[in-house]
Each structure stands twice: as C-alpha cells, then as structure tokens.
RODO-939264 format. One record per atom (N, C-alpha, C): residue in three letters; x negated, y negated, z. Coordinates in steps of 0.1 Angstrom, whole numbers, padded with zeros to 4 digits, always signed. Example, Ala and Ser with C-alpha at 12.3 -4.5 7.8 and 13.67 -1.06 7.14 Angstrom:
<rs>
ALA-0132+0057+0078ALA-0123+0045+0078ALA-0132+0033+0078SER-0128+0022+0071SER-0137+0011+0071SER-0129+0000+0079
</rs>
This chain:
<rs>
UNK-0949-1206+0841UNK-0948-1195+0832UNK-0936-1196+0823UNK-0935-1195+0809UNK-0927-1200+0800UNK-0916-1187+0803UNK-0906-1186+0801UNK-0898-1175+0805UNK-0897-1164+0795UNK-0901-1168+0778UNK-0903-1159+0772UNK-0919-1155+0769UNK-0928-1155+0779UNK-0938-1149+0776UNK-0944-1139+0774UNK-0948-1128+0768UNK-0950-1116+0769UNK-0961-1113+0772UNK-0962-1101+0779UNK-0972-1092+0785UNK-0979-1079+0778UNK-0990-1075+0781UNK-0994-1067+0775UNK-0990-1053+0784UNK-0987-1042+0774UNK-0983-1027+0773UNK-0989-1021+0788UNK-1004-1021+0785UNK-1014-1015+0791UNK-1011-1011+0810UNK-1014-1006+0816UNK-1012-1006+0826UNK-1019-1018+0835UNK-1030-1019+0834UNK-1037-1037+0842UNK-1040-1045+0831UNK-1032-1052+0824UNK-1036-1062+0818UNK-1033-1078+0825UNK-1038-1085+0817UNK-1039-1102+0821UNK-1029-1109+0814UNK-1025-1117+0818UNK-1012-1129+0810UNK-1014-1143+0810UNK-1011-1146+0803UNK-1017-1164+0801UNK-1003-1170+0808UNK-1007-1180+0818UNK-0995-1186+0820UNK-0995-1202+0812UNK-0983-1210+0816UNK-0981-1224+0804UNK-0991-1229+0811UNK-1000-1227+0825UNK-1012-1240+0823UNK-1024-1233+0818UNK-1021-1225+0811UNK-1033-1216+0806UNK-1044-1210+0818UNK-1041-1207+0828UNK-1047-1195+0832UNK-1040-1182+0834UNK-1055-1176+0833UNK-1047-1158+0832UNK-1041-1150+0846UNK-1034-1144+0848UNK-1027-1136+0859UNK-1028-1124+0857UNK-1028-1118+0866UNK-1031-1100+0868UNK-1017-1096+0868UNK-1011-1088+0857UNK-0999-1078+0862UNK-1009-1065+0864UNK-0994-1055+0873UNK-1002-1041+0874UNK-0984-1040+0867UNK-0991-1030+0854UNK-0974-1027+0850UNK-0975-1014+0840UNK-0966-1001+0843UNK-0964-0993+0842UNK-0963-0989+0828UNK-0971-0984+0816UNK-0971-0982+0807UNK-0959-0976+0799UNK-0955-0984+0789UNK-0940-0985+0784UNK-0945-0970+0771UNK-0939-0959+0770UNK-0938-0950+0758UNK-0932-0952+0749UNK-0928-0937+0742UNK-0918-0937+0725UNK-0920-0947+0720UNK-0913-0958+0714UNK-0911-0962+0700UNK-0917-0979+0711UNK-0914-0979+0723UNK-0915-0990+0729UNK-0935-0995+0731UNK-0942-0988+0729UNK-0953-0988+0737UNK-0964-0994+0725UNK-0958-1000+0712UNK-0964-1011+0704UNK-0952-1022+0705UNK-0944-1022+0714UNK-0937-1034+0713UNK-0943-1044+0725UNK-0942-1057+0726UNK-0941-1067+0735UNK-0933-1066+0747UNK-0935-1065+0759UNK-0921-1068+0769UNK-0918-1082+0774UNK-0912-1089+0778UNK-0913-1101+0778UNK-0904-1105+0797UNK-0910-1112+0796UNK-0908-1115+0811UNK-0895-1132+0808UNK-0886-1129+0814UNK-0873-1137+0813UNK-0863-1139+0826UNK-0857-1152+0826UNK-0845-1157+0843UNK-0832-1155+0840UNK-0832-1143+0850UNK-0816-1142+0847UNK-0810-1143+0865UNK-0799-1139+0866UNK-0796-1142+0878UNK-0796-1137+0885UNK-0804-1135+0901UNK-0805-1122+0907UNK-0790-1118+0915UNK-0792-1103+0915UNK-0779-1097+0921UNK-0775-1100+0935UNK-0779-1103+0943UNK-0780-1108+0954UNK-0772-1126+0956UNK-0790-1132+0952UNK-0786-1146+0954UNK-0780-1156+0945UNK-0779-1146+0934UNK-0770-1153+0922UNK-0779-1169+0915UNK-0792-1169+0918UNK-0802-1178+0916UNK-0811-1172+0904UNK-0811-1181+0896UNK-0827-1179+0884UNK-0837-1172+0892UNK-0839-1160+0889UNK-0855-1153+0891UNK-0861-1147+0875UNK-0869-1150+0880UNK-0881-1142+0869UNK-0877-1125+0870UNK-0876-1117+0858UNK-0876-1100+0855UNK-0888-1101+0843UNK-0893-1083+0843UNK-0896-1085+0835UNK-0891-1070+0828UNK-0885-1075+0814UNK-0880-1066+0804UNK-0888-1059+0793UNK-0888-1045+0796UNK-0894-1038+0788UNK-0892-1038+0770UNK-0899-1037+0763UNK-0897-1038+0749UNK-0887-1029+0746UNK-0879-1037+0736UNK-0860-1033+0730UNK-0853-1034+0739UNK-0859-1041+0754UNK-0852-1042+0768UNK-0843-1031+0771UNK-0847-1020+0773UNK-0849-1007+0775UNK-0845-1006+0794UNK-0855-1013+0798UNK-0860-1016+0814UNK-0861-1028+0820UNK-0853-1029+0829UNK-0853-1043+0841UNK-0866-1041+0849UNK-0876-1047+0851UNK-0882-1048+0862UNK-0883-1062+0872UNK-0882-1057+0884UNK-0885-1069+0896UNK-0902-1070+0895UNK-0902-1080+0897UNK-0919-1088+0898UNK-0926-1093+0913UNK-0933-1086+0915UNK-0933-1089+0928UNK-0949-1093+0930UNK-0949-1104+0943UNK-0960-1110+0938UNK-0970-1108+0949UNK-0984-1104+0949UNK-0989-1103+0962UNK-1003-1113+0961UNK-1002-1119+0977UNK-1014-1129+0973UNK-1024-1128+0988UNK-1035-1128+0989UNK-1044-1129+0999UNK-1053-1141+0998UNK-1060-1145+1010UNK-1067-1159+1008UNK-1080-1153+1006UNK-1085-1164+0999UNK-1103-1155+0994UNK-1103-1147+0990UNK-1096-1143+0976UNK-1094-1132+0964UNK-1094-1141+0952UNK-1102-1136+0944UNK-1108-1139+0929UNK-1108-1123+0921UNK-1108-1134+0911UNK-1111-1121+0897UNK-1120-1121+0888UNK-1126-1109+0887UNK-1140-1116+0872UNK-1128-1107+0858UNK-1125-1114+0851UNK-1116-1108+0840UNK-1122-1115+0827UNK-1124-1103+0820UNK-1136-1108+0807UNK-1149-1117+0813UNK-1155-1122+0805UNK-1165-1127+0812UNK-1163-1147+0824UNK-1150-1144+0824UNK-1147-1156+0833UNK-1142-1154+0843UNK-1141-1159+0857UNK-1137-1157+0867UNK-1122-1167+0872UNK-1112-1157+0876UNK-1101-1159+0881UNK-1098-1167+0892UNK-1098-1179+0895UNK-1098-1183+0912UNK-1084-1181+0916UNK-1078-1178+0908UNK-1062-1176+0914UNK-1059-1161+0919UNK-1060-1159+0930UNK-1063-1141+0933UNK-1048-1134+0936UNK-1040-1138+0930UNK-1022-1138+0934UNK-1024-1123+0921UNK-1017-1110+0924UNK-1014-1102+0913UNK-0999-1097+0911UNK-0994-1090+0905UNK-0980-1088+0897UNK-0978-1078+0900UNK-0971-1070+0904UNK-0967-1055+0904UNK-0950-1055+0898UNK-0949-1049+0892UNK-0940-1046+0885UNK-0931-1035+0886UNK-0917-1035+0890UNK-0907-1021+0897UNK-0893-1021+0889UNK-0886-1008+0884UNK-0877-1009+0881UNK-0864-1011+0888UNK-0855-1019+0879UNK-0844-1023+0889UNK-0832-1016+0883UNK-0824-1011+0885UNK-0814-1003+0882UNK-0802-1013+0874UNK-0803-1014+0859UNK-0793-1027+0860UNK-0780-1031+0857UNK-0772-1015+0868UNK-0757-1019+0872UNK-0757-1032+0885UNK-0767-1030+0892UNK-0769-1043+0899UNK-0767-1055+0896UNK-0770-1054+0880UNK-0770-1070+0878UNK-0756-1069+0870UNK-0755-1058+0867UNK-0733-1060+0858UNK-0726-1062+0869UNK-0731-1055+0882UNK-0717-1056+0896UNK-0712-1068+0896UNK-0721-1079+0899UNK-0714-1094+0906UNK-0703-1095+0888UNK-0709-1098+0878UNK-0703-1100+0866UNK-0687-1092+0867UNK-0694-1083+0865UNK-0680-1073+0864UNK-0667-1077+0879UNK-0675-1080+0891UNK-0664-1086+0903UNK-0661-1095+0902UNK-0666-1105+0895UNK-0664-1120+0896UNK-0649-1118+0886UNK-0658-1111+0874UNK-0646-1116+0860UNK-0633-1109+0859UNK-0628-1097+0869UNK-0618-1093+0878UNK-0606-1091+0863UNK-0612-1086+0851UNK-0595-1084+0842UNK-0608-1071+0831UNK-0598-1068+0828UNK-0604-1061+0816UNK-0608-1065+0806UNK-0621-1061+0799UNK-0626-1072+0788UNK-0636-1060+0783UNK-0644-1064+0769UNK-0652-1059+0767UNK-0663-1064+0773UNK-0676-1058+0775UNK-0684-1055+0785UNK-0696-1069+0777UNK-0694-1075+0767UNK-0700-1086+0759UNK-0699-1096+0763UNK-0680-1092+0771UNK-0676-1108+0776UNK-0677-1110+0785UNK-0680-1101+0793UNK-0685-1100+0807UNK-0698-1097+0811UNK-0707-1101+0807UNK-0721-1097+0808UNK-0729-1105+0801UNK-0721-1121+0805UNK-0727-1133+0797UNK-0728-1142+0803UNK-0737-1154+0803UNK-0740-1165+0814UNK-0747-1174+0806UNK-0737-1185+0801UNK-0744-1196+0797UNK-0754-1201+0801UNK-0758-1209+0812UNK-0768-1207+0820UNK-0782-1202+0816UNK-0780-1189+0816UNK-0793-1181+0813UNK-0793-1170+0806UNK-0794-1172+0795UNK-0787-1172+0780UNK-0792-1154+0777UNK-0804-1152+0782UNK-0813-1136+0782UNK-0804-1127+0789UNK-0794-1131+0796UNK-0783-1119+0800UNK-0784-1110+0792UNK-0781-1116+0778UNK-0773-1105+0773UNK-0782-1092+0769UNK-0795-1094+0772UNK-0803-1087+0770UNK-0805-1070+0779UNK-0797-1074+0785UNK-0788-1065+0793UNK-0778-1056+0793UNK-0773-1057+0779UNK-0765-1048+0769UNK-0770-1039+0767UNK-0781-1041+0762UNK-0790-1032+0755UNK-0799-1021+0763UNK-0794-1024+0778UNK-0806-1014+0787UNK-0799-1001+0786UNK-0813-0991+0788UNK-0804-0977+0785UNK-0796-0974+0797UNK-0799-0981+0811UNK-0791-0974+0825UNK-0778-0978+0822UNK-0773-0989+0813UNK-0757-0994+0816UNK-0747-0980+0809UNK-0755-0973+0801UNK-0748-0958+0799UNK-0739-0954+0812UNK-0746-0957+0822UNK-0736-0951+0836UNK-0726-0966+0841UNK-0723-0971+0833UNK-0710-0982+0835UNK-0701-0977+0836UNK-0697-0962+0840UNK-0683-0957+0842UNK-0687-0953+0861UNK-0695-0958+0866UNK-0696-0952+0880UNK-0695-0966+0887UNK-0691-0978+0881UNK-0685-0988+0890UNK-0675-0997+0882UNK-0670-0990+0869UNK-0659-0993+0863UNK-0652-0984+0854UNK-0640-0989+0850UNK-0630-0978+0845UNK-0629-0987+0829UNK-0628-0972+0821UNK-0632-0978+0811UNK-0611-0978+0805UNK-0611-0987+0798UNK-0596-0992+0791UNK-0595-0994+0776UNK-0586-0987+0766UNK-0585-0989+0754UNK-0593-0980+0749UNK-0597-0985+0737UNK-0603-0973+0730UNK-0613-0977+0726UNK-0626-0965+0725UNK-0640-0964+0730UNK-0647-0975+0720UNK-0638-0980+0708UNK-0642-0988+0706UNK-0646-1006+0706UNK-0639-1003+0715UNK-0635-1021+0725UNK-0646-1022+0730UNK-0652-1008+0740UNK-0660-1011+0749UNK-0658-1020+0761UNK-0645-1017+0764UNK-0634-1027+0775UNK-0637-1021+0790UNK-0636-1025+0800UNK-0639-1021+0809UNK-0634-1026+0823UNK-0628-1024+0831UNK-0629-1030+0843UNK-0633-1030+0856UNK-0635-1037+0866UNK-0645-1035+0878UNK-0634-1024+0887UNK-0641-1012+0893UNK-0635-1005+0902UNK-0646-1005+0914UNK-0641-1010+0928UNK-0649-1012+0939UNK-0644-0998+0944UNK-0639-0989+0944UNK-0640-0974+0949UNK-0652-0970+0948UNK-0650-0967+0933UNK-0665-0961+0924UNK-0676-0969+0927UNK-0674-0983+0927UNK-0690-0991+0931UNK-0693-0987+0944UNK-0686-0983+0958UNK-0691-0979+0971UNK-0694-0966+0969UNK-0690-0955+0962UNK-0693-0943+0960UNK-0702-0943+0954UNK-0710-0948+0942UNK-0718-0950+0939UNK-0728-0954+0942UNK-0729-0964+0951UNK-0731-0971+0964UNK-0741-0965+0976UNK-0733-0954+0978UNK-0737-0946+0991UNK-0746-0934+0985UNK-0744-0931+0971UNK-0755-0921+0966UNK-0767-0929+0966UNK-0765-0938+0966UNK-0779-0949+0964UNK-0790-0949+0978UNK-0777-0951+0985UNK-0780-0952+1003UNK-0787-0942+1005UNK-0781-0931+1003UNK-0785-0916+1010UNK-0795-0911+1005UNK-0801-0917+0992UNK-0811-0909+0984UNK-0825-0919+0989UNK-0823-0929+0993UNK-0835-0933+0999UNK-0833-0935+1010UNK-0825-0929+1023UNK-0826-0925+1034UNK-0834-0912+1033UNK-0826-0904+1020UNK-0837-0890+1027UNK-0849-0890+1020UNK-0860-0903+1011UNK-0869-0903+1009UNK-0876-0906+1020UNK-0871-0914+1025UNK-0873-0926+1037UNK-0885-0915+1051UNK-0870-0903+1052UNK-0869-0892+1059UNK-0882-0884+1060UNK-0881-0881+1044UNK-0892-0873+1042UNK-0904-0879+1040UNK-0907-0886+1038UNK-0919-0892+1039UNK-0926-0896+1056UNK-0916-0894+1060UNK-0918-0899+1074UNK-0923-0911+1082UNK-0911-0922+1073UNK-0915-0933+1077UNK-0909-0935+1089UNK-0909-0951+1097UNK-0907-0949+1111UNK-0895-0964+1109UNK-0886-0959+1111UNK-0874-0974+1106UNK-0871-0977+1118UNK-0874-0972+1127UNK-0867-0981+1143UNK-0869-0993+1145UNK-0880-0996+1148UNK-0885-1012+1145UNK-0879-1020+1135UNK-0867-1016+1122UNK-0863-1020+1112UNK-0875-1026+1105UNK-0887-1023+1104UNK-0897-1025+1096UNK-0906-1009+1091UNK-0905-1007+1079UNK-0912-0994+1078UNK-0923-0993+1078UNK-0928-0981+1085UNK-0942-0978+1092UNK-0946-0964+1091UNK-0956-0963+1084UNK-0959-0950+1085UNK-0959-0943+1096UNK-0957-0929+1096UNK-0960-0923+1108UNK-0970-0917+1112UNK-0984-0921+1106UNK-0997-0920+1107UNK-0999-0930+1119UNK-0988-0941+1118UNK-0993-0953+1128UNK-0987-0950+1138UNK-0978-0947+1144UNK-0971-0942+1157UNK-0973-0937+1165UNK-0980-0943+1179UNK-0982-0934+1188UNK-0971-0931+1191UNK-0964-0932+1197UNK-0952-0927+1204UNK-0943-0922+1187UNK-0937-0907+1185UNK-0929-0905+1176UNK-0922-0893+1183UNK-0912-0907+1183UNK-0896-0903+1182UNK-0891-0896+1169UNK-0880-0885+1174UNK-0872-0883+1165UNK-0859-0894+1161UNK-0860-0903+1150UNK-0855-0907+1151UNK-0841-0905+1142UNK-0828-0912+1144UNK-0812-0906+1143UNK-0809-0907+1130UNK-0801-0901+1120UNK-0797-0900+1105UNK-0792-0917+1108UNK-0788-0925+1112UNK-0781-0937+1111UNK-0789-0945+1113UNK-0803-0946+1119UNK-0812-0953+1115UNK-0818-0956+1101UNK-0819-0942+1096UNK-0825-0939+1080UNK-0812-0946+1072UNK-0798-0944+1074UNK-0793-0949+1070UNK-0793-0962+1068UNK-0791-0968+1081UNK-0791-0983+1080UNK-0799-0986+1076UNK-0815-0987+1072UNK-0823-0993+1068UNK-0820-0992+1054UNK-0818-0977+1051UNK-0818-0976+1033UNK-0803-0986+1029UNK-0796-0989+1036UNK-0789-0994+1033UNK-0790-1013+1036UNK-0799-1014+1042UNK-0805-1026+1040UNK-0813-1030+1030UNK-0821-1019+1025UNK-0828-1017+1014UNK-0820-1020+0999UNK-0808-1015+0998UNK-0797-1009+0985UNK-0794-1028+0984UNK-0789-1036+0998UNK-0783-1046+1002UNK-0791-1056+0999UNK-0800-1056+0992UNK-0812-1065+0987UNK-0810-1069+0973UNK-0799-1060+0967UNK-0793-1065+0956UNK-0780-1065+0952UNK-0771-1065+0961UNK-0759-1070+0961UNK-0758-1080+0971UNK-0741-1091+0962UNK-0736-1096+0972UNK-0732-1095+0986UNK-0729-1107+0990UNK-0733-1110+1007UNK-0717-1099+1006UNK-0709-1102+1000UNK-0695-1095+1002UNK-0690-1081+0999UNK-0700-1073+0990UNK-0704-1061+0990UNK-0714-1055+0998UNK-0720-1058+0996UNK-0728-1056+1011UNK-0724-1049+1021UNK-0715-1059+1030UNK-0703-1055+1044UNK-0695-1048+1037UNK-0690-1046+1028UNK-0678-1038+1023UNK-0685-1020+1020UNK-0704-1023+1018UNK-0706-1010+1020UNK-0711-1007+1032UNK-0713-1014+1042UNK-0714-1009+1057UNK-0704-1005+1061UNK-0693-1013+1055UNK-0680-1007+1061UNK-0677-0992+1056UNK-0678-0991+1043UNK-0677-0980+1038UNK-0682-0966+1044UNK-0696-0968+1050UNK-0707-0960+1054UNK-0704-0959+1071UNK-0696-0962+1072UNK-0687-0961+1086UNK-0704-0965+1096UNK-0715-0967+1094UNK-0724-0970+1103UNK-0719-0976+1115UNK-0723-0971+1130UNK-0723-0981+1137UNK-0730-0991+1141UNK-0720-1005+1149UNK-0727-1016+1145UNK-0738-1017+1153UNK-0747-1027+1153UNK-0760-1032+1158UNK-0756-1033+1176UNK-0745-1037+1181UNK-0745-1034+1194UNK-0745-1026+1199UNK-0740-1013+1190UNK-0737-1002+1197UNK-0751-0992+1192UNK-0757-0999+1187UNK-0772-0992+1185UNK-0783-0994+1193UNK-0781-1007+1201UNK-0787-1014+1210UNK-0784-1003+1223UNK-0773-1004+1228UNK-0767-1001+1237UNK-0775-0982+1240UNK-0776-0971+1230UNK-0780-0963+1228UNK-0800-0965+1230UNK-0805-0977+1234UNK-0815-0975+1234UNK-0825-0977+1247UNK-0832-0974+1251UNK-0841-0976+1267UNK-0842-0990+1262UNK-0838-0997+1276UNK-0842-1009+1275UNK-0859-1012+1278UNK-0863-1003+1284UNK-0878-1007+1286UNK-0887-1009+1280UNK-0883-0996+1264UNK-0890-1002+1255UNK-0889-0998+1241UNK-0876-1000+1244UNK-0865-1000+1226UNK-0864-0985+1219UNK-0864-0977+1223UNK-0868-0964+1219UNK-0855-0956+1226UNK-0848-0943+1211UNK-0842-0933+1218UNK-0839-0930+1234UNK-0827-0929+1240UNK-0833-0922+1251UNK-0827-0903+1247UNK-0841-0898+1250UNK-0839-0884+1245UNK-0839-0875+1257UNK-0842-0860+1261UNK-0843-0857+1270UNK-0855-0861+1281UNK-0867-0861+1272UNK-0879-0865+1278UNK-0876-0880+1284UNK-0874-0888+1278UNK-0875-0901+1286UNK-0867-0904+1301UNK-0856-0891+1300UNK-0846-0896+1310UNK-0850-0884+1327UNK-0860-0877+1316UNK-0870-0868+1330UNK-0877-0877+1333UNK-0884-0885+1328UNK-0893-0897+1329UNK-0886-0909+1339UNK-0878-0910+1335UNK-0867-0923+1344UNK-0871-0920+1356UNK-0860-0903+1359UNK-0853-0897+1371UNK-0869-0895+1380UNK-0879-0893+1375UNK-0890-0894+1381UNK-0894-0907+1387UNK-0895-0919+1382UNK-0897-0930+1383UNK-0890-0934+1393UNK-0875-0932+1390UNK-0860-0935+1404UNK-0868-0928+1418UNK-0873-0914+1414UNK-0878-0907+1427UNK-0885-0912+1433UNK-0897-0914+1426UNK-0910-0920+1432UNK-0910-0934+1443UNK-0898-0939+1434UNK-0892-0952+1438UNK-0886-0948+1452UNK-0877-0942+1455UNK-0870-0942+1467UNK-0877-0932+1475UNK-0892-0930+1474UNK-0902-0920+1486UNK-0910-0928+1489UNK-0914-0943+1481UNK-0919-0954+1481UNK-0918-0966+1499UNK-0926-0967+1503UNK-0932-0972+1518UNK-0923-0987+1517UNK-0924-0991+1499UNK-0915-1005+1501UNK-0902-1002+1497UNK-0895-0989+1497UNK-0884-0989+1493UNK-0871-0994+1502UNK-0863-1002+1496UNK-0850-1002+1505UNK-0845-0998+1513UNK-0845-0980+1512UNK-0835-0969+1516UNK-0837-0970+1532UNK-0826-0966+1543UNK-0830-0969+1554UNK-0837-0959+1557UNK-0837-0945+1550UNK-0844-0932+1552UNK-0851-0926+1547UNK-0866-0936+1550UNK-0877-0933+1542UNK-0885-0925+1548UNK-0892-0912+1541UNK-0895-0905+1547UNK-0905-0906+1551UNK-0915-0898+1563UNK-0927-0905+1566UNK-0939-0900+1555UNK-0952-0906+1552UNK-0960-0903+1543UNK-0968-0891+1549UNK-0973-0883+1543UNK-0978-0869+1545UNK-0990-0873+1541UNK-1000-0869+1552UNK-1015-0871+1556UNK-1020-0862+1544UNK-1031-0872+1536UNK-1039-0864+1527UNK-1044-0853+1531UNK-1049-0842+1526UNK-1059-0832+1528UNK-1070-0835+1520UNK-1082-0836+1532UNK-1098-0843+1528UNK-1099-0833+1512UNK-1107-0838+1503UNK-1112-0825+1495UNK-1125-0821+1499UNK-1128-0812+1494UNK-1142-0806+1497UNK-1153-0812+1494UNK-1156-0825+1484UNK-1164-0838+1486UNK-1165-0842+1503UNK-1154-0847+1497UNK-1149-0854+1514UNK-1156-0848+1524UNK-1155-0832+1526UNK-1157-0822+1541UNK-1174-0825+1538UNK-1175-0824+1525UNK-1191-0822+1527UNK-1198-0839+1536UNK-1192-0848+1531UNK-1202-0861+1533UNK-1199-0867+1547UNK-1181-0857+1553UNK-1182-0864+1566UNK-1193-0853+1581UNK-1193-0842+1574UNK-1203-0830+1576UNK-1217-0836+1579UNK-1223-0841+1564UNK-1237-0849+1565UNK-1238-0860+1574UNK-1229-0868+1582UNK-1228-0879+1582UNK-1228-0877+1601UNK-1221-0866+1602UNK-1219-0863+1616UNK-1235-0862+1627UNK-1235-0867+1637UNK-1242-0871+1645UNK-1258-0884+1642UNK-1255-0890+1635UNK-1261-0899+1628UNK-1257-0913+1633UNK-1264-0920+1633UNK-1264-0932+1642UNK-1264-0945+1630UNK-1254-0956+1636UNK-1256-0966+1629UNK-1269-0975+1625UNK-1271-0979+1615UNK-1280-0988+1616UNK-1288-0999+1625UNK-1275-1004+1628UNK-1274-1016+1639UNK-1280-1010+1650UNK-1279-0998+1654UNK-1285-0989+1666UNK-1297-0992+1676UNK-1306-0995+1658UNK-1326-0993+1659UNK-1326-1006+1666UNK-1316-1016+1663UNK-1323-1030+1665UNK-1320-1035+1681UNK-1305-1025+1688UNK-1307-1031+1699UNK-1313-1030+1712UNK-1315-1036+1726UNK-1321-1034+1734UNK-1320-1021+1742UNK-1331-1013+1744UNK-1327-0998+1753UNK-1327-0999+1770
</rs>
C-alpha cells in the first residue's frame, strides 16, 4: 500500500492497494469543511517503538488515526459486483497526537520552535503533525519560552506524568464502569465471569496503565509506574490465593478455614487426635427398605438341601 493513498470519507468504504486489490476500511465519517476532502493514510514513527507504521490522517490532517487490522481464515467479500478473497478489514481509532510530539520533544531536550522539533527526515509526513488540532494542548507536556510568536517550546516531564495519569485514570474508570474484568490482565467482559470478584482500584489502574504504555517509550513508561506509585507485580501476586489467582476476600478465607477443618476431622489426617467418626442416622428411605427386607430369606436359600 503506497503510503500516500487515500481513502474514502464514507463510513465502509474500499481502497485500492499498489497490487490493485480492494480492502475494507471501517472509518469514521470525517465532518465540517473536512468531509469532501481526501484522508490519506501515511508512515510516521510510532510512539512506542520508534519504527515506520502505517496512520491514517484525516483530511487538512485534523486527526491521527491507528489502523488496526483484523483477519479470520475463510472470510471473503462480495464488494461491487466482484468478490474479495482477501477477508483482512481496517478499523480505524483515534490517537491522541501528543504521543507522537513526547519522544520528539524528549529526545531534542533544548528549546526550539515546535517545527524543529517535530521533524524526521526519515519520514518526511511528520510534519503533518503540526497541523493536528489536539497539539493545541502542547502546554500539558511542555513549557512554552519566548514570545508566542516563536512557537518555542520545551519538554517538561512533570507535566508529561501529570498529564500522564489523567490519561491512566480516565480509562481505569471507563475500564470500571463498564465492568470489565482486568485480573487475568486480559479484558473480559463481565457477562463472561463466573466467579466475580470485586476487583482492587490498582488492578484498573495497572491495566489502564498498560493500555496509556502502548504508546510511550520503554523509559516513560517506568517513569509513569513510578509516578502512579502502583505496586509492583510481586506484591500483587503475593495478595492473591494461590489456588486460583483470585483476591483473597472475606468469603474465600471462610472457604479455606473450612477446608483446614474438614481437613484435620479427616480419618487420613496427621493429627494424633482424631476424633472418632459419628454413626450416620439411617434416613427414612433407608428405615423403610430395611423394614421391607426384614424376615426375608436369601436367594441362595431355595436351592439348598433341607
């Protein structure tokens, strides 16, 4: 796919790729002055791994979107009157794009205008990135210097972790409310859960913060765990039943102390003072069939000699 290709407006339309077959985006219908423009899908550097990925930029590059790609085996398309054998489709999300100023702005560590720092020979569509309306909030991970006409700026990592943690917390308590299930560190509805736990604010945390950490560097990253004072992964472990990875809450530990009991009244238990077993009482089945059964003679009876 050629990097400047463009896509159609519409919410499901098709795209031609460079070997000329068509692809399915699903992409969010662009308004105002944008919604007869072109958007164009372009490689800039992701915030994370600092590697060429595919975005795709809304017309007057307005909007960053991540491209994300889903594929099943034995999925086709009938699109116009020809059929698609490539059944892979596009979904399209917006990406917030101080993510992609942070590394720039940490790397280039002096004051500059925001032109000279938000440039990458390399992969030349950076700059296209100027132009997005979210860098309006470039004063929540930098301080601005000189006069408003420089557009000079420098990186402040205070503000980037405080900014940082509003990020965290806002999709922790989406996370929350929706009632996803993050313990397993994979999200799961809680439609799916037999067993539901209440599970701890620092779960929601850590995950949404694994989530935030999907587009920052490896070195911001830890610098916002550290920030978010989370505790670490051992000590989250350590808080959990080993039997079978889950809170221990009140209920489970009535559950244990039961189990411990049952265990030491147990015929094969250790203890040297085990107590003796207590004779069932028949039920009233029972009274009736040994009732019927009383004075009745074996089988074997008829056959032997009198």
């Amino acid at each position: 796919m050629s990097k400047n290709k463009t896509v159609q407006k519409d919410c499901s339309k098709s795209c031609c790729s460079s070997s000329g077959k068509s692809l399915l985006f699903i992409i969010k219908e662009f308004g105002g002055t944008e919604s007869n423009q072109p958007a164009h899908i372009v490689r800039l550097r992701h915030p994370r791994t600092r590697e060429g990925t595919l975005f795709l930029i809304s017309p007057e590059n307005k909007v960053v979107y991540e491209i994300l790609t889903f594929q099943e085996p034995k999925r086709s398309y009938f699109i116009g009157n020809e059929v698609q054998a490539d059944g892979r489709y596009f979904l399209s999300t917006p990406v917030d794009p101080l993510f992609f100023a942070l590394p720039y702005l940490k790397e280039y560590g002096r004051c500059s205008p925001l032109d000279h720092i938000i440039t990458d020979d390399e992969y030349p569509e950076t700059e296209r990135l100027l132009t997005c309306s979210g860098l309006k909030y470039i004063h929540h991970i930098a301080d601005k210097k000189g006069e408003d006409s420089l557009n000079a700026y420098i990186y402040n990592e205070e503000k980037a972790l405080k900014w940082l943690e509003k990020k965290v917390r806002r999709a922790a308590s989406i996370l929350k409310e929706k009632g996803h299930h993050v313990a397993s560190h994979s999200v799961i509805s809680a439609n799916f859960v037999v067993n539901k736990e209440v599970e701890s604010e620092d779960s929601y945390l850590r995950y949404a913060c694994g989530l935030v950490s999907d587009y920052l560097p490896e070195s911001l990253s830890t610098a916002l765990e550290s920030h978010l004072k989370l505790p670490s992964a051992e000590v989250e472990k350590k808080r959990k039943n080993p039997l079978n990875g889950t809170p221990l809450n009140g209920e489970h530990l009535r559950i244990k102390k039961k189990k411990i009991d049952e265990e030491d009244d147990s015929p094969m238990s250790s203890s040297p003072a085990t107590p003796k077993e207590k004779k069932a009482t028949p039920s009233a089945k029972e009274k009736k069939m040994a009732k019927a059964a009383s004075g009745s003679k074996n089988i074997t009876s008829f056959f032997m000699k009198k």
